[in-house]
C-alpha positions as CSV (number, residue, x, y, z in Angstrom):
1,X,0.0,0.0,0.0
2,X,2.7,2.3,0.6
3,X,3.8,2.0,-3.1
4,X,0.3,3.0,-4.2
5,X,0.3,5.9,-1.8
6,X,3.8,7.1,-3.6
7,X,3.2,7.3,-6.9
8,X,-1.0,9.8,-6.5
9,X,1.3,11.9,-5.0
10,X,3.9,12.4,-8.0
11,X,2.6,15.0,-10.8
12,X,1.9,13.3,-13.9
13,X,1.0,14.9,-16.9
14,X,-2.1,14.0,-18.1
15,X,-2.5,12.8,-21.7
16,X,-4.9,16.1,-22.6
17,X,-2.5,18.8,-21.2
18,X,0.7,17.4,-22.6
19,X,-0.6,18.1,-25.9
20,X,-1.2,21.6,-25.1
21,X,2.0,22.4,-23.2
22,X,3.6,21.2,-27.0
23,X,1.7,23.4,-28.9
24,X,2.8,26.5,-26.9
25,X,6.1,25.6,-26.5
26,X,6.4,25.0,-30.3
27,X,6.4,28.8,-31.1
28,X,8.7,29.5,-27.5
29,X,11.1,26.4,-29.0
30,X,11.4,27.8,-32.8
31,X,11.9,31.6,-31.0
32,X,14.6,30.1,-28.9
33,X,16.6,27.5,-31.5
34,X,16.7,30.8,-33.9
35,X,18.3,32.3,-31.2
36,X,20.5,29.7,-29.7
37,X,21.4,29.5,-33.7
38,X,22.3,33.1,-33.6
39,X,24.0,33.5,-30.8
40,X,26.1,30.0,-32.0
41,X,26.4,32.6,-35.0
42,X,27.8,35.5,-33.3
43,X,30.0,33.0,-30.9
44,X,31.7,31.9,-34.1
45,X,32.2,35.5,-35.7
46,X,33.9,36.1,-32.7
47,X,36.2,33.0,-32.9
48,X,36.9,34.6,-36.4
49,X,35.5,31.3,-37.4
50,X,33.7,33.0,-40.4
51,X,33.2,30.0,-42.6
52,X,31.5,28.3,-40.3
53,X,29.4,31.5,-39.6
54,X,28.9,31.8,-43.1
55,X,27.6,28.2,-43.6
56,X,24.7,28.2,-41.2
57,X,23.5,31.7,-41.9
58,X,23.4,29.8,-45.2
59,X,21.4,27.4,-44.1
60,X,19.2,29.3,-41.6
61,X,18.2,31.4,-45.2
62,X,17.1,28.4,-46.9
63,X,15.1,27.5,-43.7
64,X,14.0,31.0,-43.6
65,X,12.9,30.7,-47.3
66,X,11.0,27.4,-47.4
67,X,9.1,28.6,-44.2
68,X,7.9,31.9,-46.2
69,X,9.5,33.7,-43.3
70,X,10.7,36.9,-45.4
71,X,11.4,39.3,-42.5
72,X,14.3,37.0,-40.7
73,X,14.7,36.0,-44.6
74,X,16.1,39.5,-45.0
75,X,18.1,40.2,-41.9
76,X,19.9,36.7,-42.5
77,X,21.2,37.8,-45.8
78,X,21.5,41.2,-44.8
79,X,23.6,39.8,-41.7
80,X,25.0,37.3,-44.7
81,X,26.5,40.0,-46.6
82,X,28.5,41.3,-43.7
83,X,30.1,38.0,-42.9
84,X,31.0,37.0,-46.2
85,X,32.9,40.3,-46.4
86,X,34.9,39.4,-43.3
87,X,35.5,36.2,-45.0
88,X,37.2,38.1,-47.6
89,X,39.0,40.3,-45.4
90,X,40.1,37.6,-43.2
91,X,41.5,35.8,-47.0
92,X,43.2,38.7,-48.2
93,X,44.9,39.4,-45.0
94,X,46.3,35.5,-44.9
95,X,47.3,35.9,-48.7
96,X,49.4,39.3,-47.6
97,X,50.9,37.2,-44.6
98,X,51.7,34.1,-47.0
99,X,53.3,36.5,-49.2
100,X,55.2,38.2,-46.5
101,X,56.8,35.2,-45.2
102,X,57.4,33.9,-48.7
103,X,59.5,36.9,-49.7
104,X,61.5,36.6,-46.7
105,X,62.7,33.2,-47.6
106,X,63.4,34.5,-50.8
107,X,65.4,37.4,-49.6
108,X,67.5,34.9,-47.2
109,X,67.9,32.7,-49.9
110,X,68.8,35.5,-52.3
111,X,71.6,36.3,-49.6
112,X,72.8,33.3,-48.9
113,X,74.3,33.0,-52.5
């Protein structure tokens, strides 16, 4: 009897308010995996990780797109834009430092004979 008495006591859900408690937390989950995804975003920006960055804003505007969702459609590519040119940026600056350190072995190599 004691088992009995244990287990009215522990909350369980009950099979019409589960369905419920879903429904609403659909709309709170899809508000916060956007922003967990933009804040894994913005984490990876800041690890100058742009690529990365760059592939999931990717994806996040084809999600974006196939949902109809045109208003987070826009600020993805908007936000898009910006991190492809950091991309860029963070190309061209390895391509000076390649050079750089190229030309020095050159130059020691040029001495040395």
């Amino acid at each position: 009897m004691a088992a009995r008495k244990t287990k009215p006591e522990e909350p369980a859900p009950t099979p019409v308010e589960a369905p419920r408690g879903r429904k609403r937390k659909t709309g709170a989950s899809d508000e916060t995996a956007a922003v967990d995804i933009m804040s894994q975003c913005v984490s990876l920006c800041q690890e100058q990780r742009w690529r990365e960055a760059l592939l999931l804003l990717r994806r996040m505007c084809e999600k974006a797109q196939k949902e109809g969702n045109a208003d987070l459609y826009v600020s993805l590519t908007g936000a898009q834009q910006k991190i492809e040119y950091s991309l860029r940026r963070q190309m061209a600056a390895n391509l000076v430092a390649a050079a750089r350190e190229l030309l020095a072995k050159e130059y020691l190599l040029d001495v040395g004979q």
